[in-house]
KESEFI-807881 format. One line per field, with one value per residue: x, y, z of N, C-alpha, C in turn; residue in one letter; chain. Coordinates in nm, 3 decimals, padded with zeros to 5 digits. Layout:
neast (X / ...)
nnorth (Y / ...)
nup (Z / ...)
caeast (X / ...)
canorth (Y / ...)
caup (Z / ...)
ceast (X / ...)
cnorth (Y / ...)
cup (Z / ...)
aa (A / ...)
ch (A / ...)
//
This chain:
neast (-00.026 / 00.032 / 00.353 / 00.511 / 00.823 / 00.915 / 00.914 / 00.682 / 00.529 / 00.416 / 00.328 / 00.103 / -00.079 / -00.142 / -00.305 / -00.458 / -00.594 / -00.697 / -00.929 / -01.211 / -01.375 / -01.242 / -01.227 / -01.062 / -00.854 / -00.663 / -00.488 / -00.161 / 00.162 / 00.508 / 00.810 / 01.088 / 01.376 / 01.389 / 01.301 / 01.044 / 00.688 / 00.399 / 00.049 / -00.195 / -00.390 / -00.695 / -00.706 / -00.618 / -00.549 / -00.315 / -00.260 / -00.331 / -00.197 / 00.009 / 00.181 / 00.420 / 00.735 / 00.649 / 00.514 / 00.349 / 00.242 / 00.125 / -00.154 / -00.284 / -00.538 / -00.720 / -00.792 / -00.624 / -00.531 / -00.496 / -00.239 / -00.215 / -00.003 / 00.289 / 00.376 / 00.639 / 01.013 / 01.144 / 00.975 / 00.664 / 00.349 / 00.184 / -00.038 / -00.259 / -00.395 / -00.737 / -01.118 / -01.302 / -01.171 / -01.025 / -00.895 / -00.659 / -00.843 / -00.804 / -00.774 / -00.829 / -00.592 / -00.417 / -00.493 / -00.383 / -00.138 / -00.023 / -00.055 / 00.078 / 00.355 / 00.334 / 00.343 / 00.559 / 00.793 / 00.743 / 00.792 / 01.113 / 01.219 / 01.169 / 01.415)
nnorth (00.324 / 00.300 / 00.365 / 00.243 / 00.258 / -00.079 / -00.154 / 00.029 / -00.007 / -00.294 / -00.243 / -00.037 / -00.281 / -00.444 / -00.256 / -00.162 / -00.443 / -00.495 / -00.329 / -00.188 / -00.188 / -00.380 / -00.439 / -00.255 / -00.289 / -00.366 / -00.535 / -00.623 / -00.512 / -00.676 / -00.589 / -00.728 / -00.642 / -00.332 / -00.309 / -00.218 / -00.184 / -00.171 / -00.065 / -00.110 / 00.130 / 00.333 / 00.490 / 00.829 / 00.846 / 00.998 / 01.234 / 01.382 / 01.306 / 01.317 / 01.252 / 01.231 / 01.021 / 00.877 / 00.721 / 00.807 / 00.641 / 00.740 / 00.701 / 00.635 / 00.627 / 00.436 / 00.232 / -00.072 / -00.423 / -00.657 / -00.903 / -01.211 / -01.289 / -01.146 / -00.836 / -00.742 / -00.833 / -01.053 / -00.967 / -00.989 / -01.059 / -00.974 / -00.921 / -01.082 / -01.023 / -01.015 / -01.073 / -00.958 / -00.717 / -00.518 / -00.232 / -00.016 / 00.182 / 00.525 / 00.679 / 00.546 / 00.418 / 00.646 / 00.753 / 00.503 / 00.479 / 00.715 / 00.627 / 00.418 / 00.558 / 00.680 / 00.461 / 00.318 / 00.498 / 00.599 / 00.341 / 00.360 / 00.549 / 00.446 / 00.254)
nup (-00.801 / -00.447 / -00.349 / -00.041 / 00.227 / 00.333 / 00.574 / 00.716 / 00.542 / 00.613 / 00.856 / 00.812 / 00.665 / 00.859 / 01.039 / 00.840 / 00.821 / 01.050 / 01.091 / 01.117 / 00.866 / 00.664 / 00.394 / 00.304 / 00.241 / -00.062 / -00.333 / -00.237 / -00.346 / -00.271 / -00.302 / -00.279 / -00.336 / -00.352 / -00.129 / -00.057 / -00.025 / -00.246 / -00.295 / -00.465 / -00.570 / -00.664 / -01.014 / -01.023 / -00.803 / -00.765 / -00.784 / -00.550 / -00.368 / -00.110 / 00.096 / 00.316 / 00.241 / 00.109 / -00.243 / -00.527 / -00.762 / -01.110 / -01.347 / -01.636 / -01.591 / -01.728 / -01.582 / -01.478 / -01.582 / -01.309 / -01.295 / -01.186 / -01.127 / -00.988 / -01.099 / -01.158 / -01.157 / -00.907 / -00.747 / -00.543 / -00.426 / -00.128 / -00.034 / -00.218 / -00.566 / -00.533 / -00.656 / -00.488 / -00.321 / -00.495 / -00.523 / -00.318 / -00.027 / -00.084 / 00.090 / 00.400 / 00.346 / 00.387 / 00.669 / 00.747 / 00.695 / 00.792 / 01.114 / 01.133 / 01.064 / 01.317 / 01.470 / 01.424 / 01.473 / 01.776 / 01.867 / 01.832 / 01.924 / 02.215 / 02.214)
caeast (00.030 / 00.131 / 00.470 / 00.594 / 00.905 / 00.858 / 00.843 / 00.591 / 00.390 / 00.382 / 00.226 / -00.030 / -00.124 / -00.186 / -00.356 / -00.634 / -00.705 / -00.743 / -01.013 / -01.386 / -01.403 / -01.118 / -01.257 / -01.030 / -00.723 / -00.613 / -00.381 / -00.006 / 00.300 / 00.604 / 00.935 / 01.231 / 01.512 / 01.401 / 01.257 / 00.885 / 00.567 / 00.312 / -00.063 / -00.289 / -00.498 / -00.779 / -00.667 / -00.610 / -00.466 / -00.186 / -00.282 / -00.400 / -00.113 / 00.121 / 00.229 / 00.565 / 00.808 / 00.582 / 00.524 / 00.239 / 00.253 / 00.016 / -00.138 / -00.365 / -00.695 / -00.795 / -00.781 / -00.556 / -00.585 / -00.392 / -00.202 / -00.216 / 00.183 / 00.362 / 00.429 / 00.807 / 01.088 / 01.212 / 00.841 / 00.615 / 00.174 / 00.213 / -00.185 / -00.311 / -00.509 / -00.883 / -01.200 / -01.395 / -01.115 / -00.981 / -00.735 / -00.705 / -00.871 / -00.640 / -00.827 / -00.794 / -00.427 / -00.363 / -00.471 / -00.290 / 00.032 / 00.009 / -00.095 / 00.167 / 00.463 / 00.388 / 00.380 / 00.775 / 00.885 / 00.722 / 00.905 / 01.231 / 01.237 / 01.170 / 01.537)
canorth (00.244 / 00.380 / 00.259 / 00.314 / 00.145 / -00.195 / -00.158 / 00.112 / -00.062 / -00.415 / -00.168 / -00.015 / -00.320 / -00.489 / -00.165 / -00.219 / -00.610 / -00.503 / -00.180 / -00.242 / -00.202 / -00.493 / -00.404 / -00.104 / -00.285 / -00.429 / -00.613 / -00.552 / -00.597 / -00.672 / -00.562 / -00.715 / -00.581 / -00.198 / -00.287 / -00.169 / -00.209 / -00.113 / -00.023 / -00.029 / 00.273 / 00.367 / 00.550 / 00.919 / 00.876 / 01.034 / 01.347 / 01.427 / 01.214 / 01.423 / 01.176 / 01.187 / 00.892 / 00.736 / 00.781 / 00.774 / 00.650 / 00.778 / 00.618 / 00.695 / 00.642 / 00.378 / 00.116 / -00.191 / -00.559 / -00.704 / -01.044 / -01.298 / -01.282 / -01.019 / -00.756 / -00.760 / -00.932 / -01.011 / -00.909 / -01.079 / -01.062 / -01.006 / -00.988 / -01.138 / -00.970 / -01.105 / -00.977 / -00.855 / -00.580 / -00.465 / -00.165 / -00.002 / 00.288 / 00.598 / 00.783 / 00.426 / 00.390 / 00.774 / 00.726 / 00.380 / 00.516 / 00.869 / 00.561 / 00.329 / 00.599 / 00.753 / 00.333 / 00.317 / 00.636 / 00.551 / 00.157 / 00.353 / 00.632 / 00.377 / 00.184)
caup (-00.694 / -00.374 / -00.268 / 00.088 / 00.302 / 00.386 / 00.752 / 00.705 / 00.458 / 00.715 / 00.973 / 00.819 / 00.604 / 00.973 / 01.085 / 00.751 / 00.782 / 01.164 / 01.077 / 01.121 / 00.731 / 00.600 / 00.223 / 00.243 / 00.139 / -00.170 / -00.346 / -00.186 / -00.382 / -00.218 / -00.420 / -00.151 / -00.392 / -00.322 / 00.047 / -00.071 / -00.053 / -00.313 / -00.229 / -00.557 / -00.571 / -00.789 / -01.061 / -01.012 / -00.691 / -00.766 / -00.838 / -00.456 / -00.313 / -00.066 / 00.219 / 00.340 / 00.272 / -00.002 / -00.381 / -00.600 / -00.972 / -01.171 / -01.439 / -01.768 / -01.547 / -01.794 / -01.542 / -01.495 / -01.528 / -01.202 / -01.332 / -01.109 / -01.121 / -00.958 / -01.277 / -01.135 / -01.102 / -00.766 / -00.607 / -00.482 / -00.402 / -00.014 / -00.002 / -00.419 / -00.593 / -00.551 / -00.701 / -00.366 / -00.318 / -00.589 / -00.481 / -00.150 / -00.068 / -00.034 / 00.222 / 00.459 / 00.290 / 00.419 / 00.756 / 00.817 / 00.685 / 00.949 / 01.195 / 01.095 / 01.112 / 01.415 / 01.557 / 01.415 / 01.558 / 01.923 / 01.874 / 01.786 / 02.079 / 02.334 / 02.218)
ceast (00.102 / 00.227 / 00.544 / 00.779 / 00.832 / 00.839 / 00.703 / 00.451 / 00.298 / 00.271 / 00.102 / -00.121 / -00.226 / -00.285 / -00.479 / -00.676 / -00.720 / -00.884 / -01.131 / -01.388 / -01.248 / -01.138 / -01.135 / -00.865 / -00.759 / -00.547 / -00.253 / 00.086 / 00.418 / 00.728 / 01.063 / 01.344 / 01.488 / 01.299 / 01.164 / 00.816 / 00.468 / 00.133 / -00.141 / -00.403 / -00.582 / -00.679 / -00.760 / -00.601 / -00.379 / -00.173 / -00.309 / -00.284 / -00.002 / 00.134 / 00.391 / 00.625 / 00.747 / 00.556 / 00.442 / 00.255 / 00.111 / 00.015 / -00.244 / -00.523 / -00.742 / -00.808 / -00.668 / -00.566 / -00.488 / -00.424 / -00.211 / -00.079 / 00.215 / 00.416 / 00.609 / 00.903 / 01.143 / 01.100 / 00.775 / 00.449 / 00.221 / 00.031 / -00.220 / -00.407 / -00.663 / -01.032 / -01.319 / -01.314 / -00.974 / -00.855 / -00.772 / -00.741 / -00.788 / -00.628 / -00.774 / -00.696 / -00.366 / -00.388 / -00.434 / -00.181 / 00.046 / 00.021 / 00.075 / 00.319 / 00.476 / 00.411 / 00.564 / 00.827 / 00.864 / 00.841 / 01.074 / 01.277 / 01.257 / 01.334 / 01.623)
cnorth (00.335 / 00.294 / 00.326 / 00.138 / -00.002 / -00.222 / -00.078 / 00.071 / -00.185 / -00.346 / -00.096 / -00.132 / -00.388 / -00.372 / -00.176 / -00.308 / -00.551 / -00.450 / -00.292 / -00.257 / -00.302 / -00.481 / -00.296 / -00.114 / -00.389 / -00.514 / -00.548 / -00.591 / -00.596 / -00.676 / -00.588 / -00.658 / -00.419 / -00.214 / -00.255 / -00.250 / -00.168 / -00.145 / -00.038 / 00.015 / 00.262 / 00.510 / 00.714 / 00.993 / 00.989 / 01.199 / 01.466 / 01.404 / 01.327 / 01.320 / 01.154 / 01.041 / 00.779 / 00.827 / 00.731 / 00.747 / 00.698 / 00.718 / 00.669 / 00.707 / 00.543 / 00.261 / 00.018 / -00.314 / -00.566 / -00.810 / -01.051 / -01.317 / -01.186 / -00.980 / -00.723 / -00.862 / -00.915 / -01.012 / -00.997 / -01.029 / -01.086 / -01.034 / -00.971 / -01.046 / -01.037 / -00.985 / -00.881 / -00.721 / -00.564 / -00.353 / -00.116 / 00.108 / 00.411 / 00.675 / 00.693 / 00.446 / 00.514 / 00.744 / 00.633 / 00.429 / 00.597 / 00.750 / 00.462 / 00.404 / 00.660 / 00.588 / 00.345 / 00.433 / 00.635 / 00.441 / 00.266 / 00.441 / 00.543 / 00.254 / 00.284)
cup (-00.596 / -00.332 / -00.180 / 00.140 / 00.333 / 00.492 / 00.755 / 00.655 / 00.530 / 00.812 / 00.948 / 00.713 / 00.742 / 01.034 / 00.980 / 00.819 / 00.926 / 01.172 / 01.049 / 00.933 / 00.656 / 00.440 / 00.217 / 00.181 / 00.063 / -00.213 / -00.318 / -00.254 / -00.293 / -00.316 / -00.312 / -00.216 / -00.330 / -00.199 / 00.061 / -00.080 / -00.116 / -00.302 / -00.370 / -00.523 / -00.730 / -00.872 / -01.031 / -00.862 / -00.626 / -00.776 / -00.692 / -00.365 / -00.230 / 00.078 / 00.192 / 00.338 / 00.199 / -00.081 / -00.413 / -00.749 / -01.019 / -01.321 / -01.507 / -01.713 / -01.580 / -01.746 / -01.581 / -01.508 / -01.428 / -01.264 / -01.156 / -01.067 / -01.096 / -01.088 / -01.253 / -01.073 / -01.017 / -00.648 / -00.599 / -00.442 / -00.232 / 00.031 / -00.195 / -00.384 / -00.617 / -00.586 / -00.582 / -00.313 / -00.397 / -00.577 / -00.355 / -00.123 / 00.003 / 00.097 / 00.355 / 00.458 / 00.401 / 00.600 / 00.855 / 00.830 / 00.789 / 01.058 / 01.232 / 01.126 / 01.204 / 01.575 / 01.539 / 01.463 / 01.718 / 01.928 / 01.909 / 01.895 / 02.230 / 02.329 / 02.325)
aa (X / X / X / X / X / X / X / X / X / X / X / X / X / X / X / X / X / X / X / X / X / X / X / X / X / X / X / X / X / X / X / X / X / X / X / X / X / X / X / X / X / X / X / X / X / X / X / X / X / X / X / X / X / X / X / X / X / X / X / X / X / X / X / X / X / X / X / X / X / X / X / X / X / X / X / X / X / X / X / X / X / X / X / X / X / X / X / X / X / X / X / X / X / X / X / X / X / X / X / X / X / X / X / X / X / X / X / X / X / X / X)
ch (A / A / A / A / A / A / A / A / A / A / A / A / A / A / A / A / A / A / A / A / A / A / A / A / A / A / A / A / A / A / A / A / A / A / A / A / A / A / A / A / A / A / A / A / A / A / A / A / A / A / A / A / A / A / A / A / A / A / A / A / A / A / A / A / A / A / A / A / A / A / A / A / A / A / A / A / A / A / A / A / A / A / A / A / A / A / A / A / A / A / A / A / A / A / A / A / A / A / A / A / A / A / A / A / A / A / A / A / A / A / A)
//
């Protein structure tokens, strides 16, 4: 799972469903206690993972089931998990996020 800021994560989740290819995201968790957003990735993500201002878990490889219930308390399914896209892909993920934080740093210059 990648998990970025929650402003960060809003902007490039809108920057996927926008992209000629809309398969390329996943299911999103939303965690409002720690202000994130989490991305699931195919396993062995994590291993490649170097983007500023977000974190990669890494996990055994051996696949996950995604519940139907957010796996934490507090969070929340901002897009559910459904079986036509499964996690999001990181390459996509990687160039929303660059996309996504150089939108919030324009927004924040122009105050």
């Amino acid at each position: 799972m990648v998990t970025v800021p929650t402003r960060q994560g809003l902007e490039a989740v809108d920057i996927l469903r926008r992209a000629a290819d809309q398969e390329a995201v996943g299911p999103v968790l939303h965690d409002g206690a720690c202000a994130t957003l989490g991305f699931l990735v195919p396993p062995g993500t994590a291993e490649a993972w170097d983007v500023p201002g977000s974190a990669c878990t890494q996990t055994n490889g051996r696949g996950l089931r995604i519940p139907a219930e957010p796996p934490v308390s507090g969070s929340d399914w901002l897009l559910p998990p459904a079986d036509d896209a499964p996690v999001t892909d990181p390459a996509a993920l990687r160039a929303a996020l660059d996309q996504a934080a150089r939108l919030i740093e324009a927004a924040d210059n122009c105050r």
